[in-house]
PDB file of N, CA, C, O and CB in Angstrom:
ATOM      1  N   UNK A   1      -5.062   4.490  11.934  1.00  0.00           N
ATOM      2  CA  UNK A   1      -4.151   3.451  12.397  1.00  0.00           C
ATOM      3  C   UNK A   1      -2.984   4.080  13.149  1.00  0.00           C
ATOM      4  O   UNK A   1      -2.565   5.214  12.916  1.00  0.00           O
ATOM      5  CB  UNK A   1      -3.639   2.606  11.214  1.00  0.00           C
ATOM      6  N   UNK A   2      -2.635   3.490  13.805  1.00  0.00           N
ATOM      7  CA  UNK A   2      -1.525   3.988  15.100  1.00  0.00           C
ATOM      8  C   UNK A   2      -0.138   3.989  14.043  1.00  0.00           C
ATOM      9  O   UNK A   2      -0.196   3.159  13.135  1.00  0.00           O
ATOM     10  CB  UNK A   2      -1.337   2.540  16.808  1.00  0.00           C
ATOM     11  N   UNK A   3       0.690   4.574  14.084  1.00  0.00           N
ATOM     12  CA  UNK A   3       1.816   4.541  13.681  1.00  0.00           C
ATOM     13  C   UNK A   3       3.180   2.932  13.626  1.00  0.00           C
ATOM     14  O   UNK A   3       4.037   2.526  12.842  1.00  0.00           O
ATOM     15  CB  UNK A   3       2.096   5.676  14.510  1.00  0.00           C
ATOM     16  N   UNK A   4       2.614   2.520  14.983  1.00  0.00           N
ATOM     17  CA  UNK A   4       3.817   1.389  14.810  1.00  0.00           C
ATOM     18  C   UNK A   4       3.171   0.557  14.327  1.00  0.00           C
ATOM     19  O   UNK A   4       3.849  -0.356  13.855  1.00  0.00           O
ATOM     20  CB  UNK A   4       4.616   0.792  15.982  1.00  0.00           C
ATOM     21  N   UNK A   5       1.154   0.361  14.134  1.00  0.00           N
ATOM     22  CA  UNK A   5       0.839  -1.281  13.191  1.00  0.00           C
ATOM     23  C   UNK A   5       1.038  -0.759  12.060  1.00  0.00           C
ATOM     24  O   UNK A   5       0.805  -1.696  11.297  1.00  0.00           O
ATOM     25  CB  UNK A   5      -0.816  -2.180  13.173  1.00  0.00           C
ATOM     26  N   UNK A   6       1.416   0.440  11.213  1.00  0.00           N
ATOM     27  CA  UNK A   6       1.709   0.544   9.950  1.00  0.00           C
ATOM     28  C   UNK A   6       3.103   0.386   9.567  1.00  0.00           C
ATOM     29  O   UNK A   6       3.404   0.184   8.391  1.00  0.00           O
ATOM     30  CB  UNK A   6       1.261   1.649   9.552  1.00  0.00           C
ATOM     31  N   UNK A   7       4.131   0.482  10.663  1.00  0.00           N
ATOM     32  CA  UNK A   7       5.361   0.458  10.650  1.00  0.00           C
ATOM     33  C   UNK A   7       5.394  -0.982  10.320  1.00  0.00           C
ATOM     34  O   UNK A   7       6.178  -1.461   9.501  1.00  0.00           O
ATOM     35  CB  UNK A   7       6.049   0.987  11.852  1.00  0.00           C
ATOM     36  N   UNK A   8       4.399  -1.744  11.073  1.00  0.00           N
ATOM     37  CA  UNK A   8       5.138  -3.209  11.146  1.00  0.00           C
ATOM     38  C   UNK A   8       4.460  -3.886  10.003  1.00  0.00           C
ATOM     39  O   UNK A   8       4.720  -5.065   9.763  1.00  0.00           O
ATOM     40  CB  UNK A   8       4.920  -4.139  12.676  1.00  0.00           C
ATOM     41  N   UNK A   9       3.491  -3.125   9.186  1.00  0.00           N
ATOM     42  CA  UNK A   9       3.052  -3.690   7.800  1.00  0.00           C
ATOM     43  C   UNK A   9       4.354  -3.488   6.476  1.00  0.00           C
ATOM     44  O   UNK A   9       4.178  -3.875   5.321  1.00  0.00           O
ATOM     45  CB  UNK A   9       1.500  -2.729   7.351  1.00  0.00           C
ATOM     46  N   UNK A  10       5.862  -2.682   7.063  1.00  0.00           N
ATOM     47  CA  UNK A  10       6.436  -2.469   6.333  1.00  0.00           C
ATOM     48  C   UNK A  10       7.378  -3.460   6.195  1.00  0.00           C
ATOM     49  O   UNK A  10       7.999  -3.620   7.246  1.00  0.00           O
ATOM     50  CB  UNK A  10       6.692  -1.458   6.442  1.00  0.00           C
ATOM     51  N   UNK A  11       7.759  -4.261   5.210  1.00  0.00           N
ATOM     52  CA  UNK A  11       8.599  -5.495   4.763  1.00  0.00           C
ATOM     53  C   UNK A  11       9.753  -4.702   3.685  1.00  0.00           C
ATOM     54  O   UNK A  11       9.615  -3.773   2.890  1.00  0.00           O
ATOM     55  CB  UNK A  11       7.470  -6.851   3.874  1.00  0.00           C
ATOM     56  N   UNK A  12      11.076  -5.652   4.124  1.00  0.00           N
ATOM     57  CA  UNK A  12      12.051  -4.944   3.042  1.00  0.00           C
ATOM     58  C   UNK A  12      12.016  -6.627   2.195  1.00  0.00           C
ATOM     59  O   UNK A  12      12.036  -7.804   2.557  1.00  0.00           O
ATOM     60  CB  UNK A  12      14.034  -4.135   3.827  1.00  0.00           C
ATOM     61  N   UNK A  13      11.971  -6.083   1.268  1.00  0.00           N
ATOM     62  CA  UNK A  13      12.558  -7.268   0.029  1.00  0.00           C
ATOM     63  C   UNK A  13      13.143  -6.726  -1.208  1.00  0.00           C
ATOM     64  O   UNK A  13      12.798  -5.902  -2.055  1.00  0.00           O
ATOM     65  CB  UNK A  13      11.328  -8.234  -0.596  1.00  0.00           C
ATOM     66  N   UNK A  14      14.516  -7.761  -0.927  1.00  0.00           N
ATOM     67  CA  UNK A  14      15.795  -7.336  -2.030  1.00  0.00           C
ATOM     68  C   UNK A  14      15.888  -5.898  -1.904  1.00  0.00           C
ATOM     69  O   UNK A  14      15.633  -5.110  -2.815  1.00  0.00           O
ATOM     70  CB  UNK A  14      15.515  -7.718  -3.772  1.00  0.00           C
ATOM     71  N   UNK A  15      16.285  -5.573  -0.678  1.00  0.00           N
ATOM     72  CA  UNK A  15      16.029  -3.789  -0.851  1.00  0.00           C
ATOM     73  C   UNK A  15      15.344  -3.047  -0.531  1.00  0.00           C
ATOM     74  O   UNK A  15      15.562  -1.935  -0.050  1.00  0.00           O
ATOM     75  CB  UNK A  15      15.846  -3.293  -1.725  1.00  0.00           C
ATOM     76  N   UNK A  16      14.255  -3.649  -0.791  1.00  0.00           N
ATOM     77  CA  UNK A  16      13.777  -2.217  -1.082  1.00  0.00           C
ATOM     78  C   UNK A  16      12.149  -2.373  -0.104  1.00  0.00           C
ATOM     79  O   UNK A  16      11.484  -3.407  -0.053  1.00  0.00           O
ATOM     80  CB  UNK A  16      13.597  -1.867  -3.178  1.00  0.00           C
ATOM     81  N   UNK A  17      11.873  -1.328   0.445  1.00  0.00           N
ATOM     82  CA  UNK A  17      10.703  -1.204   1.768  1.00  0.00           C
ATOM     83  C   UNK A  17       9.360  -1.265   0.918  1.00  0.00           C
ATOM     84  O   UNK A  17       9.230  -0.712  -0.175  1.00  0.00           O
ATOM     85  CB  UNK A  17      10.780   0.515   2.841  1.00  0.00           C
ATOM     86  N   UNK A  18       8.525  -1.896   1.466  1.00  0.00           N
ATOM     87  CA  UNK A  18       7.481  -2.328   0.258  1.00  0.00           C
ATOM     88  C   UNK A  18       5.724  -2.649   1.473  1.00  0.00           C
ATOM     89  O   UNK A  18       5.451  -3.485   2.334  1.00  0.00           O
ATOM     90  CB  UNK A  18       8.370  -4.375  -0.839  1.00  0.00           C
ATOM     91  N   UNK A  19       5.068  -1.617   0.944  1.00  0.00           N
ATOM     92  CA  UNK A  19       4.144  -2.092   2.044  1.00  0.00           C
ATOM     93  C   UNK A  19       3.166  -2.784   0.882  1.00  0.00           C
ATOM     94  O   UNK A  19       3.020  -2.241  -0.213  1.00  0.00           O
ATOM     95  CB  UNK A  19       3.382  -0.737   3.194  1.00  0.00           C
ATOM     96  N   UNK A  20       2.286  -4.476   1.357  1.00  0.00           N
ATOM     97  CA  UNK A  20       1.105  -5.154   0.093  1.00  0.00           C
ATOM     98  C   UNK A  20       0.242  -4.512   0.084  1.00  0.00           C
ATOM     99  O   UNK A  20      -0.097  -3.755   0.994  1.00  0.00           O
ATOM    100  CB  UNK A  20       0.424  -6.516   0.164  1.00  0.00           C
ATOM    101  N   UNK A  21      -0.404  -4.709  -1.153  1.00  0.00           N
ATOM    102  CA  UNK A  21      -1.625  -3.888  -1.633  1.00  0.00           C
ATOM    103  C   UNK A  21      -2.684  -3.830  -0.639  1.00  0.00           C
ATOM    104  O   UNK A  21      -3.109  -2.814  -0.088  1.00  0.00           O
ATOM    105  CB  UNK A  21      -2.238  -4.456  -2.907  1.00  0.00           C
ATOM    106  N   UNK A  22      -3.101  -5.156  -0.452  1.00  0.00           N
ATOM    107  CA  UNK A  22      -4.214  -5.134   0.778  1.00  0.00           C
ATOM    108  C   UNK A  22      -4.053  -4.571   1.893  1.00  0.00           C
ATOM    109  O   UNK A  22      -5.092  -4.132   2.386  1.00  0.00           O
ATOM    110  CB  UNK A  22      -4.545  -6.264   1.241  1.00  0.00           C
ATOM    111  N   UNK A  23      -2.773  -4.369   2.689  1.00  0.00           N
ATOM    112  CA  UNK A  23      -2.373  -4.002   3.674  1.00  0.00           C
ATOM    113  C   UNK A  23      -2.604  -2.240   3.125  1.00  0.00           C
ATOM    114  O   UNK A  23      -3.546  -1.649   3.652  1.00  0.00           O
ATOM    115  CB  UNK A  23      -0.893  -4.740   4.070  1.00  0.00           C
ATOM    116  N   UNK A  24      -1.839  -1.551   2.205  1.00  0.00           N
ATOM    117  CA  UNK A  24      -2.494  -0.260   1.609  1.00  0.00           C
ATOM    118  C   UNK A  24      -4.364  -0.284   1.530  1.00  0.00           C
ATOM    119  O   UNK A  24      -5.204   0.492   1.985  1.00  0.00           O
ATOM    120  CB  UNK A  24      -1.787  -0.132  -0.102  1.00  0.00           C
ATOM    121  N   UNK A  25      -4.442  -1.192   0.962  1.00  0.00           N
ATOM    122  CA  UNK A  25      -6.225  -0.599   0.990  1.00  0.00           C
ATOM    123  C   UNK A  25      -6.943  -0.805   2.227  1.00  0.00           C
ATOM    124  O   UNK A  25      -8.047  -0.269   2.329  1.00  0.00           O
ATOM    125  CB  UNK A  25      -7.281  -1.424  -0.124  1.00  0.00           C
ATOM    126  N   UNK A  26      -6.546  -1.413   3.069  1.00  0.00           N
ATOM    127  CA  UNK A  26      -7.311  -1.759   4.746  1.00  0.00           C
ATOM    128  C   UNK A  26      -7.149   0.301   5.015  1.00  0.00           C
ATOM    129  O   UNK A  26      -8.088   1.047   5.290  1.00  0.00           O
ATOM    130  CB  UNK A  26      -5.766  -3.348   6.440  1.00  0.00           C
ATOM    131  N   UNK A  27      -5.817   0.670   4.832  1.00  0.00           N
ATOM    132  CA  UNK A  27      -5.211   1.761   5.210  1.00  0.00           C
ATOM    133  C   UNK A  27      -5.967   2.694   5.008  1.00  0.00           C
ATOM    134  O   UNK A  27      -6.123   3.580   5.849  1.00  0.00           O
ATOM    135  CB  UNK A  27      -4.124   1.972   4.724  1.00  0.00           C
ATOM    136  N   UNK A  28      -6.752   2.674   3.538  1.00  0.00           N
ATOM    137  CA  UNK A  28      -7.444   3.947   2.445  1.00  0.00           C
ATOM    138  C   UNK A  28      -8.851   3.204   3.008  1.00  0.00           C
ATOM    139  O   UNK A  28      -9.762   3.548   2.256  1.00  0.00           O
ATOM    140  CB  UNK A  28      -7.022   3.948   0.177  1.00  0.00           C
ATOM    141  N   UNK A  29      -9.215   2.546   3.785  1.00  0.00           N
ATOM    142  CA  UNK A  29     -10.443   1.595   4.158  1.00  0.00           C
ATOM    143  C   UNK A  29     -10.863   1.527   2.741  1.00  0.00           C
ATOM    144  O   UNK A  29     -11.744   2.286   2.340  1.00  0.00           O
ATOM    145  CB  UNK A  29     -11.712   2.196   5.319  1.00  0.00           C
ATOM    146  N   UNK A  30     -10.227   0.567   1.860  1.00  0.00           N
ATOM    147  CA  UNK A  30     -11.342   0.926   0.971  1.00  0.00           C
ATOM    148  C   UNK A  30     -11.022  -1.031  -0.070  1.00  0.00           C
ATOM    149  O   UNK A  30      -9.848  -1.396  -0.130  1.00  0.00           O
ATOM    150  CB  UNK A  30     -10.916   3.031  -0.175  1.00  0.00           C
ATOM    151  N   UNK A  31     -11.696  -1.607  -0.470  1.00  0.00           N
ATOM    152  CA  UNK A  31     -11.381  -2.699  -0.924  1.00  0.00           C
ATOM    153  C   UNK A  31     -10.248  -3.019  -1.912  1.00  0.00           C
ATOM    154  O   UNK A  31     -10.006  -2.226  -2.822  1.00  0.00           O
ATOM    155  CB  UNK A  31     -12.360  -3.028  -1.310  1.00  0.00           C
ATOM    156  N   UNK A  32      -9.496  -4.233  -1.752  1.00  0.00           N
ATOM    157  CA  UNK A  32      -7.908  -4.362  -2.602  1.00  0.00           C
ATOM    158  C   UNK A  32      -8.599  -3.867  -3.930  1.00  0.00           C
ATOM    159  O   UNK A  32      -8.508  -2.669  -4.195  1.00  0.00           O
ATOM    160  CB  UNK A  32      -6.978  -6.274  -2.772  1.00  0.00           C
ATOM    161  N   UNK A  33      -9.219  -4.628  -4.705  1.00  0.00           N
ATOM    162  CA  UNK A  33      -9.817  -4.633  -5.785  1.00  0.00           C
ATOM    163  C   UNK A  33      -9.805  -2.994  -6.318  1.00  0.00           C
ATOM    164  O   UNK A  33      -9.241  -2.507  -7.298  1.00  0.00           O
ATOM    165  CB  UNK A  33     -11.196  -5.329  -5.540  1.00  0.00           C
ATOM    166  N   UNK A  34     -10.463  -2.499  -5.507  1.00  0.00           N
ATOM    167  CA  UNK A  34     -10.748  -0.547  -5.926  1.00  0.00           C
ATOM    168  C   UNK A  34      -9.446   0.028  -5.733  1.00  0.00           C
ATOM    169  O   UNK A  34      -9.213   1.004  -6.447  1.00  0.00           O
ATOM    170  CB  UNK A  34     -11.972   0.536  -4.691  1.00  0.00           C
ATOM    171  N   UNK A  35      -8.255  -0.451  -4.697  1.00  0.00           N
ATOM    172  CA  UNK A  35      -7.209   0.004  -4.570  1.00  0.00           C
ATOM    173  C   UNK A  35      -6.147  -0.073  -6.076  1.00  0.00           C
ATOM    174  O   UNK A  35      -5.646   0.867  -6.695  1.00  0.00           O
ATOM    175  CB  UNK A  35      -6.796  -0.694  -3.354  1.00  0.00           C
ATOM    176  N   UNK A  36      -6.078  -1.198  -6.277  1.00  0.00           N
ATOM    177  CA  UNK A  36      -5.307  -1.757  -7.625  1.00  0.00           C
ATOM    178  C   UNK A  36      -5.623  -0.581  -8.282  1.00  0.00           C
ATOM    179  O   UNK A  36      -4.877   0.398  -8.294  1.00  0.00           O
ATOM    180  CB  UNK A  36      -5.835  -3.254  -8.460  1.00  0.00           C
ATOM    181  N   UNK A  37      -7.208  -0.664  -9.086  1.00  0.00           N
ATOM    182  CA  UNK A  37      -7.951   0.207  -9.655  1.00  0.00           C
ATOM    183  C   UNK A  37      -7.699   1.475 -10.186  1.00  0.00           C
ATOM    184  O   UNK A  37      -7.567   1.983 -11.299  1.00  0.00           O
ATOM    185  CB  UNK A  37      -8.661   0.329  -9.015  1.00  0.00           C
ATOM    186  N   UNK A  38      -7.671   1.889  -8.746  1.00  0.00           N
ATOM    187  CA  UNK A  38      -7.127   3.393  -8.358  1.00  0.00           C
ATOM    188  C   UNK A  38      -5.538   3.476  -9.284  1.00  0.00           C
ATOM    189  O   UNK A  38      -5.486   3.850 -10.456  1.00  0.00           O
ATOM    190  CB  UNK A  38      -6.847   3.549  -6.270  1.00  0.00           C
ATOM    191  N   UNK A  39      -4.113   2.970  -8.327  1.00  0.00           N
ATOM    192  CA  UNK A  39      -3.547   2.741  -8.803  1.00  0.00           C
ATOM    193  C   UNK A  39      -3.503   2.511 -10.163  1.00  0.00           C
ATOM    194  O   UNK A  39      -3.266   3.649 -10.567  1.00  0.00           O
ATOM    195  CB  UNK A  39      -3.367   2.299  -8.267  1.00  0.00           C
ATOM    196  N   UNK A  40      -3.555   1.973 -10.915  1.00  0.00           N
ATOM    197  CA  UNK A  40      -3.729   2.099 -12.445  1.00  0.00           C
ATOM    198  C   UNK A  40      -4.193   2.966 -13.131  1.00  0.00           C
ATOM    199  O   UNK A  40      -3.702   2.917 -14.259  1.00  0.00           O
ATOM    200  CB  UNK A  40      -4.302   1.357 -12.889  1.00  0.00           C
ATOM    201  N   UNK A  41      -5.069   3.929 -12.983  1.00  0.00           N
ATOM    202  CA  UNK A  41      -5.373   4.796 -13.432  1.00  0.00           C
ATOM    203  C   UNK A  41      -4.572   5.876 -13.077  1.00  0.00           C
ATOM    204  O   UNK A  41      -4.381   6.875 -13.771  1.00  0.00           O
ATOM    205  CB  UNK A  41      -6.440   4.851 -13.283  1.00  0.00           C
ATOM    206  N   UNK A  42      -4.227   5.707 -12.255  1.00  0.00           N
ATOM    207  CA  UNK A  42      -3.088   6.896 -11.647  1.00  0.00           C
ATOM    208  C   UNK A  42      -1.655   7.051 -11.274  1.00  0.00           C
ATOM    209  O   UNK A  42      -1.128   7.748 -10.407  1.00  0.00           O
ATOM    210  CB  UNK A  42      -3.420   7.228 -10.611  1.00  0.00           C
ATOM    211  N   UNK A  43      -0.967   5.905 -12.486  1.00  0.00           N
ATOM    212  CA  UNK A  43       0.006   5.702 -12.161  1.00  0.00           C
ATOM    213  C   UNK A  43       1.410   7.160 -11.470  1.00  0.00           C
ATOM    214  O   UNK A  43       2.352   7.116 -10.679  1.00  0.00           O
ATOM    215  CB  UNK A  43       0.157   4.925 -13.343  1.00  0.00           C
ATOM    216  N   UNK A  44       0.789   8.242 -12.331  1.00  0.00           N
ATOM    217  CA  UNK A  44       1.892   8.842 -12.085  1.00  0.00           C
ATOM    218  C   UNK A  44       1.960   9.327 -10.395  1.00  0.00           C
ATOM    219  O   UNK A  44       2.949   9.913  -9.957  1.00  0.00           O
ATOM    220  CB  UNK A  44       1.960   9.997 -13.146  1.00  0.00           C
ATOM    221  N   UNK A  45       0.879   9.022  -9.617  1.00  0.00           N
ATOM    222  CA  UNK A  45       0.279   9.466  -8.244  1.00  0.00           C
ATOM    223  C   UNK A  45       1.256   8.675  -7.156  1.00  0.00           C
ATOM    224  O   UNK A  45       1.452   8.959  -5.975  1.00  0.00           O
ATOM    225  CB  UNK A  45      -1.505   8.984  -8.076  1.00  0.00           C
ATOM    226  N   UNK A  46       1.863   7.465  -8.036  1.00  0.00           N
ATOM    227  CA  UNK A  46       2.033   6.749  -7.160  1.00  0.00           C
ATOM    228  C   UNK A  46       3.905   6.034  -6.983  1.00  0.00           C
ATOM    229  O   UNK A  46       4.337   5.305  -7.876  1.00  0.00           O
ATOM    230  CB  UNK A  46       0.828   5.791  -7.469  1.00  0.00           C
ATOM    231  N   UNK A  47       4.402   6.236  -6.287  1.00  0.00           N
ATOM    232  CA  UNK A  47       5.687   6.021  -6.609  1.00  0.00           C
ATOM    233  C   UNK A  47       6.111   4.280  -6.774  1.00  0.00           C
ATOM    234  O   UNK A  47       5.550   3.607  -5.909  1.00  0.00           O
ATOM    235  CB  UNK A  47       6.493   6.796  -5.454  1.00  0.00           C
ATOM    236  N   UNK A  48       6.984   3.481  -7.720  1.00  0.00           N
ATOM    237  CA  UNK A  48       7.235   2.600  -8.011  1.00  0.00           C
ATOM    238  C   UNK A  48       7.273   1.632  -6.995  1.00  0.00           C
ATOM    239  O   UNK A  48       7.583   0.470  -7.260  1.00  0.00           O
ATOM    240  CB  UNK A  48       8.045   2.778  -8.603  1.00  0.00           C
TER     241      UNK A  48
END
């Protein structure tokens, strides 16, 4: 992915810069569902 359509997947709310899950798993090509997944098992991988 080109740099500015990932830029513009980035949303601030209350603060704080927050890219959505689905928008992350399109990224990892890989389905929301397996993304979550991932995430959970790996919490410490992943910053808040």
């Amino acid at each position: 992915m080109e740099l500015q359509i990932i830029q513009q997947k980035i949303f601030e709310i209350r603060g704080q810069k927050v890219i959505f899950d689905f928008d992350l798993a399109a990224l990892y090509e890989v389905e929301t569902k397996v993304f979550n997944q991932s995430v959970k098992r790996n919490k410490e991988r992943f910053p808040e």
